[in-house]
C-alpha positions as CSV (number, residue, x, y, z in Angstrom):
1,X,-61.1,125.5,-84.6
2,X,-62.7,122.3,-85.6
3,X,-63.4,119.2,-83.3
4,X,-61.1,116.6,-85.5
5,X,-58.3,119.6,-85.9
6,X,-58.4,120.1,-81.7
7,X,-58.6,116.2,-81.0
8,X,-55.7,116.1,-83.2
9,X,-53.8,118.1,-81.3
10,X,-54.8,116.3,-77.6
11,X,-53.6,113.8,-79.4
12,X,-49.9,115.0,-80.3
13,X,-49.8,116.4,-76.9
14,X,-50.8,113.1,-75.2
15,X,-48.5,110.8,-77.2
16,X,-45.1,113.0,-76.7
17,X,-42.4,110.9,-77.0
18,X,-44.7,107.5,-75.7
19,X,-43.2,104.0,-77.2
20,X,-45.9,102.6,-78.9
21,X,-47.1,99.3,-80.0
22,X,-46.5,97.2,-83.1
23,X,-48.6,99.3,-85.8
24,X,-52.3,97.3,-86.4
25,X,-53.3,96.2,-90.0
26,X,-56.6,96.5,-91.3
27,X,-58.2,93.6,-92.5
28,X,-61.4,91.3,-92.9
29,X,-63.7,94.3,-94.3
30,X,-67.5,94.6,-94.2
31,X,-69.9,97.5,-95.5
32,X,-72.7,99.3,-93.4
33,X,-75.9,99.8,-95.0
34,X,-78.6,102.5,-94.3
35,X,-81.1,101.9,-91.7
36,X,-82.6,105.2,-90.6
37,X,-81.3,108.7,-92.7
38,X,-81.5,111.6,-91.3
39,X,-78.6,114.5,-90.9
40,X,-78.1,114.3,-87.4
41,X,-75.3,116.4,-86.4
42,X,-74.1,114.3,-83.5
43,X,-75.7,111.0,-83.3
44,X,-74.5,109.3,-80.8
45,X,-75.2,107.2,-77.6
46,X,-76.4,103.9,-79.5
47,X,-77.9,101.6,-77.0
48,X,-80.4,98.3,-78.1
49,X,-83.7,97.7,-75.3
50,X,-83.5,94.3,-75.7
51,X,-86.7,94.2,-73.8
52,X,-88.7,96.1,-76.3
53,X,-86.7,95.5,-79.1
54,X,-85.9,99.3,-80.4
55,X,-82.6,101.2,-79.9
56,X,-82.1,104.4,-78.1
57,X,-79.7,107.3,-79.7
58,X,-79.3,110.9,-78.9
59,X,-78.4,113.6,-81.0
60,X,-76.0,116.3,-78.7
61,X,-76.3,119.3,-80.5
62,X,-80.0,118.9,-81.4
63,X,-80.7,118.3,-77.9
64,X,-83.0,114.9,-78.8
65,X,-83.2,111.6,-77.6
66,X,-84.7,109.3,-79.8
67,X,-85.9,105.8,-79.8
68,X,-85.9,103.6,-83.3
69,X,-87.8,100.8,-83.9
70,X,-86.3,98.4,-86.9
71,X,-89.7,96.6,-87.7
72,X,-91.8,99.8,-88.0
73,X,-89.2,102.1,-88.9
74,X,-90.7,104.5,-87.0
75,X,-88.3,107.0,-85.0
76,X,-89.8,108.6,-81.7
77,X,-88.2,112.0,-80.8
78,X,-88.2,113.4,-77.3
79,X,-86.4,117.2,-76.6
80,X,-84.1,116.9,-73.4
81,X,-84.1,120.9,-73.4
82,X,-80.3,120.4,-73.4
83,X,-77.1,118.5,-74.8
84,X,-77.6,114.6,-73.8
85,X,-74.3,113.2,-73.8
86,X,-75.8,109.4,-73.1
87,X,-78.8,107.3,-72.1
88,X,-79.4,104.1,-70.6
89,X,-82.8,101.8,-69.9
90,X,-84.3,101.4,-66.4
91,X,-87.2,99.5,-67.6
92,X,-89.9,99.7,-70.6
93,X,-91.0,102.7,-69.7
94,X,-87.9,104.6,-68.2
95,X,-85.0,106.0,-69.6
96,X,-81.8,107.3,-67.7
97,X,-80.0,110.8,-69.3
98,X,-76.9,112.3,-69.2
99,X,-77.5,115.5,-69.4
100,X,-75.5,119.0,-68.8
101,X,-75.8,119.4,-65.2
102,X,-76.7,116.1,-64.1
103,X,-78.5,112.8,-64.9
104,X,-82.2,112.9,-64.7
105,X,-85.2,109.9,-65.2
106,X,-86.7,110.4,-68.1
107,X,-90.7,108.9,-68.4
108,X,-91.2,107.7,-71.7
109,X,-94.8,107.6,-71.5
110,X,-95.6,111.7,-70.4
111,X,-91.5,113.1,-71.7
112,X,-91.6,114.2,-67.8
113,X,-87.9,114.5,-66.8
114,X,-86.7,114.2,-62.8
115,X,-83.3,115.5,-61.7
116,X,-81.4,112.1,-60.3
117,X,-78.1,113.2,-59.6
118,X,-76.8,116.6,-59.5
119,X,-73.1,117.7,-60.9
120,X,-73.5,121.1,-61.6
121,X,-71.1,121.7,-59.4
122,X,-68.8,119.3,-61.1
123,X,-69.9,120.3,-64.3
124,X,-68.6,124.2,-64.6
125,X,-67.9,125.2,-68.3
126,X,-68.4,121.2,-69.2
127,X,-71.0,118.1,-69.7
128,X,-71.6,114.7,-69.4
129,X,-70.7,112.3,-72.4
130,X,-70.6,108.8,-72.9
131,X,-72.0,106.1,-70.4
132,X,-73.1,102.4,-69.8
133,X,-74.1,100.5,-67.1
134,X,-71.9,98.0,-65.4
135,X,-72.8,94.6,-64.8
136,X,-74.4,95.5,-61.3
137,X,-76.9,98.2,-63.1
138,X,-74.6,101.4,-61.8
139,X,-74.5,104.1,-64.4
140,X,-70.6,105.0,-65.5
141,X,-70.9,108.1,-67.3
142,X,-67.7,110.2,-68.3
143,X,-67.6,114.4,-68.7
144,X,-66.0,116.7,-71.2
145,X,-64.8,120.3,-71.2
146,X,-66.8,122.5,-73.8
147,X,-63.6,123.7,-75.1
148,X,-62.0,120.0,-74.8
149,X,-59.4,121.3,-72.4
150,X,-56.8,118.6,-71.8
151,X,-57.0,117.1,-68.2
152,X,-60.6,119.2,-67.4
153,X,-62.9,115.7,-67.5
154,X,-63.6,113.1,-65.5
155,X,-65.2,109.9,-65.1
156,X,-68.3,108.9,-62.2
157,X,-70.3,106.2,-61.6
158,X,-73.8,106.7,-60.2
159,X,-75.5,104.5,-57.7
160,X,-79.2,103.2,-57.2
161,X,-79.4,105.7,-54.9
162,X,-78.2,108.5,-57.4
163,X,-75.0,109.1,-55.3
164,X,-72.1,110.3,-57.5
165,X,-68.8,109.1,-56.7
166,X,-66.0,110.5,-59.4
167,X,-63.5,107.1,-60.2
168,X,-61.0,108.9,-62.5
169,X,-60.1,112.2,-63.1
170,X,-57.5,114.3,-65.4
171,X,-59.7,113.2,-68.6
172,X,-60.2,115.0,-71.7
173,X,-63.3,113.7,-74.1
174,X,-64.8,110.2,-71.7
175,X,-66.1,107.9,-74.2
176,X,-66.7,104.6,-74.6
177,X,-67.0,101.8,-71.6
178,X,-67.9,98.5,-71.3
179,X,-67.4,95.3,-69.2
180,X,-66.3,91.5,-70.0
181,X,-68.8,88.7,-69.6
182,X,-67.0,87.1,-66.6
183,X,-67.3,90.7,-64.4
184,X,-63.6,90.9,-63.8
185,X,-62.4,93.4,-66.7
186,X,-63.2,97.5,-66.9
187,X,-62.2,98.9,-70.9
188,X,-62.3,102.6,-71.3
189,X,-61.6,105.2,-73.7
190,X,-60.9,109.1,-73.1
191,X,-60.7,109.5,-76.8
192,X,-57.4,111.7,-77.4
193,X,-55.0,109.3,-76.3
194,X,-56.2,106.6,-79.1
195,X,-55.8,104.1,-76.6
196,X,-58.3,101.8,-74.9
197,X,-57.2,101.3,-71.6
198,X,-58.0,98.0,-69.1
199,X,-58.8,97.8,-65.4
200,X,-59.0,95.1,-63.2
201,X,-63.1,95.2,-62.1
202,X,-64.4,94.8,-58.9
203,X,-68.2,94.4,-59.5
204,X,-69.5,94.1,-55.9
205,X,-67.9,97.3,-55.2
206,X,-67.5,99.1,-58.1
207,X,-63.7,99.2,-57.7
208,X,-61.0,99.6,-60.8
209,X,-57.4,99.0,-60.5
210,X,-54.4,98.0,-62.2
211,X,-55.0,100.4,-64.9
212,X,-53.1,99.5,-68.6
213,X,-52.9,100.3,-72.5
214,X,-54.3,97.2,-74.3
215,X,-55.1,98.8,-77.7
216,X,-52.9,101.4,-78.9
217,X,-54.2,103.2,-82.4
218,X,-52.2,104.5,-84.9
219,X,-54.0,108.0,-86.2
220,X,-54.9,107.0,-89.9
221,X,-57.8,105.0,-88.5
222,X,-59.3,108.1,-86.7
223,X,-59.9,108.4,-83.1
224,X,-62.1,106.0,-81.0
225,X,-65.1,107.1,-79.5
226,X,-68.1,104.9,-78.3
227,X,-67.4,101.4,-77.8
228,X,-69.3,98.2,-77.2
229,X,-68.4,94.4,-76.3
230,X,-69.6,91.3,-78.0
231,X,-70.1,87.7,-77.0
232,X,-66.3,87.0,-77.5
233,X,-65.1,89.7,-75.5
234,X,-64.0,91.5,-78.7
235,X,-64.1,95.1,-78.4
236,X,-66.1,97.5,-81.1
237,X,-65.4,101.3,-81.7
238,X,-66.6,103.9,-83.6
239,X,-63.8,105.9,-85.0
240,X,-64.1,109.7,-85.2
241,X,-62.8,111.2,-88.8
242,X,-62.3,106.8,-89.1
243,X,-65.3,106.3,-91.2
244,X,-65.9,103.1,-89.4
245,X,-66.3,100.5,-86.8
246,X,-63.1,98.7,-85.8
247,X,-63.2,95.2,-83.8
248,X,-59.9,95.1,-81.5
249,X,-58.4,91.9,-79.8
250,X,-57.7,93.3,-76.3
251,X,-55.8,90.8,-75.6
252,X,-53.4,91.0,-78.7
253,X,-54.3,94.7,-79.6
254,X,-54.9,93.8,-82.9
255,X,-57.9,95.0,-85.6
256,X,-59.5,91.6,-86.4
257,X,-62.6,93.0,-88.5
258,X,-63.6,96.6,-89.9
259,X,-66.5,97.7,-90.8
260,X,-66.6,100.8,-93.6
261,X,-69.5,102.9,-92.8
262,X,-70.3,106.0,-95.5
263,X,-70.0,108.5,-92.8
264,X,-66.5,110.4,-91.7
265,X,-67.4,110.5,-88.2
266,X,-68.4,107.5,-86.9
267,X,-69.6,108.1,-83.0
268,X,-71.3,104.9,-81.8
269,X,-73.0,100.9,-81.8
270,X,-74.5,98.8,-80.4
271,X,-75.9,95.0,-81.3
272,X,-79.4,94.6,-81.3
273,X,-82.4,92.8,-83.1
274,X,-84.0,89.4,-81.6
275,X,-80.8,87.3,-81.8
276,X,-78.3,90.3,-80.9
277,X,-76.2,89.8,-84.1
278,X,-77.5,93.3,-86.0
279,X,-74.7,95.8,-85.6
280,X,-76.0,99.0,-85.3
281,X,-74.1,102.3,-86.1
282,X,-74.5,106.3,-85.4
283,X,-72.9,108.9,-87.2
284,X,-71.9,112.6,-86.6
285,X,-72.7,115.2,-89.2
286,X,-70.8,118.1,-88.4
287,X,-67.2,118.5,-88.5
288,X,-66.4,117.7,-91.8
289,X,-65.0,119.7,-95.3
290,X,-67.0,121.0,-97.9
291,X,-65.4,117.7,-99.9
292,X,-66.6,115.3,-97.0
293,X,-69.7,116.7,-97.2
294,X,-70.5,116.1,-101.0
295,X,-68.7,112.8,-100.3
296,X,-70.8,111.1,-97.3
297,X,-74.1,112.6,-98.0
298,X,-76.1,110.5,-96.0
299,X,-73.5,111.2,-92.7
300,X,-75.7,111.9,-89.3
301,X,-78.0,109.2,-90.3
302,X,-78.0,105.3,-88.6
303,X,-76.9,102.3,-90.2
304,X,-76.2,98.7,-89.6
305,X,-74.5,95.2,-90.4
306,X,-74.5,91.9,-89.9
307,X,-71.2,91.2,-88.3
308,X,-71.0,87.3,-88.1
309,X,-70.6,87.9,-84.8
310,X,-73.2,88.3,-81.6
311,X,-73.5,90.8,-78.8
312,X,-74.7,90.5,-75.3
313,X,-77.4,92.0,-73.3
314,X,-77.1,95.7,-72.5
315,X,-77.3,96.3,-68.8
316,X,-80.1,98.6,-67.2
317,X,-79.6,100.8,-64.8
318,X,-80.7,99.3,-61.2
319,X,-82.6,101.7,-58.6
320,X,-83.9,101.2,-55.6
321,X,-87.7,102.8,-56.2
């Protein structure tokens, strides 16, 4: 069974007999443009080094993580020796992984990887998936079931000192995350509920609460996967079997920009470039028809945009050596 045709059916299971929200409309459309092709089969992960200037991406089921630079155009490819579900900067020259069984340090310079925080034994028959750093450099990082099992996830947050502590559980496929300027606001995703949920944020501490549906997403846009914030505290998704990037008022729940991307499944992005206001995009290249093949050729690949609008600073991941 496919991956759309299963997330489907989370998703009919999830929704039972929910009331939902006014039904979004889909306006103020922009087109993506090719940066880097390749087939990847599931790009993913994006994340922009302000620092250096080059943005970070994994592939899952290549096993790869891979740092692109714009301005050379070159793409440096490192083997993780197993399925990455997300990466994160600690500095220039150190990368954070989520990998299978745990998330390991990563040296850019000699590929040498270092086990940081064990959860094999919260891992059985699953992985770890999408993650960002909070505002205090902790590592969030969600799971997923191999078999995307409903309920068999969860999400953790990882300390300087590599200390896992799990913050929700009963989650099916943990995707996107990301924080508002001001430190006070937690949005997340577990992708077969097509909703982005909110959480009061306690950043000294780490702390969510007062969990609630801000975005509800009716099932002809596709499913939302990763997710980033800009300047405005507008929210960006990829949409799985959406073939684009959606920007949500979380405050309204309303689509205020889309952005068409010639790629079915749209996994990730993140704003990068000198001034933050490049929108860049990974794309999946498996799960699709022998028709959505032939029609988005260049799926797997990276692209990018110029939204109008400008992103803020990832955050690294803070340790204490």
């Amino acid at each position: 069974m496919g991956k759309s045709i299963i997330i489907v059916l989370l998703f009919l299971l999830f929704q039972g007999c929910k009331s939902r929200k006014k039904e979004i409309v889909v306006s103020n459309k922009l087109k993506a443009e090719l940066e880097y092709k390749i087939p990847a089969q599931l790009g993913e992960g994006a994340f922009w080094n302000y620092k250096t200037q080059e943005l970070y991406w994994i592939d899952i089921e290549s096993e790869t993580f891979n740092i692109y630079n714009p301005k050379t155009k070159n793409n440096k490819v490192y083997n993780t020796k197993s399925k990455i579900g997300s990466v994160v900067a600690i500095n220039e020259i150190e990368a954070l992984i989520a990998s299978e069984d745990g998330v390991y340090r990563l040296n850019l310079n000699s590929g040498e990887r270092t086990l940081f925080s064990d959860l094999k034994k919260e891992l059985v028959g699953s992985r770890l998936n999408d993650g960002k750093c909070d505002p205090s450099g902790r590592f969030w990082v969600g799971s997923m079931h191999f078999k995307q099992e409903q309920g068999r996830a969860n999400l953790y947050m990882i300390n300087a000192e590599g200390k896992s502590l799990k913050k929700k559980q009963n989650v099916t496929i943990s995707n996107g995350i990301v924080w508002t300027s001001d430190k006070k606001t937690m949005y997340y995703i577990d992708t077969p509920t097509s909703e982005i949920k909110a959480y009061d944020y306690n950043n000294e501490t780490g702390e969510i609460s007062n969990e609630r549906v801000v975005v509800t997403i009716p099932l002809k846009l596709g499913f939302p996967d990763g997710m980033t914030i800009d300047e405005e505290n507008m929210l960006w998704v990829g949409m799985w079997n959406g073939n684009a990037v959606i920007r949500f008022n979380p405050d309204t729940g309303e689509v205020l920009q889309t952005i068409e991307v010639p790629a079915h499944n749209v996994t990730s992005c993140a704003f990068g470039g000198e001034n933050l206001d490049v929108l860049y995009i990974t794309t999946a290249s498996v799960d699709m028809t022998d028709e959505e093949q032939k029609q988005y050729p260049l799926a797997g690949s990276v692209f990018k945009v110029v939204t109008g609008v400008k992103g803020v600073k990832s955050s690294f991941f803070k340790t204490n050596n």
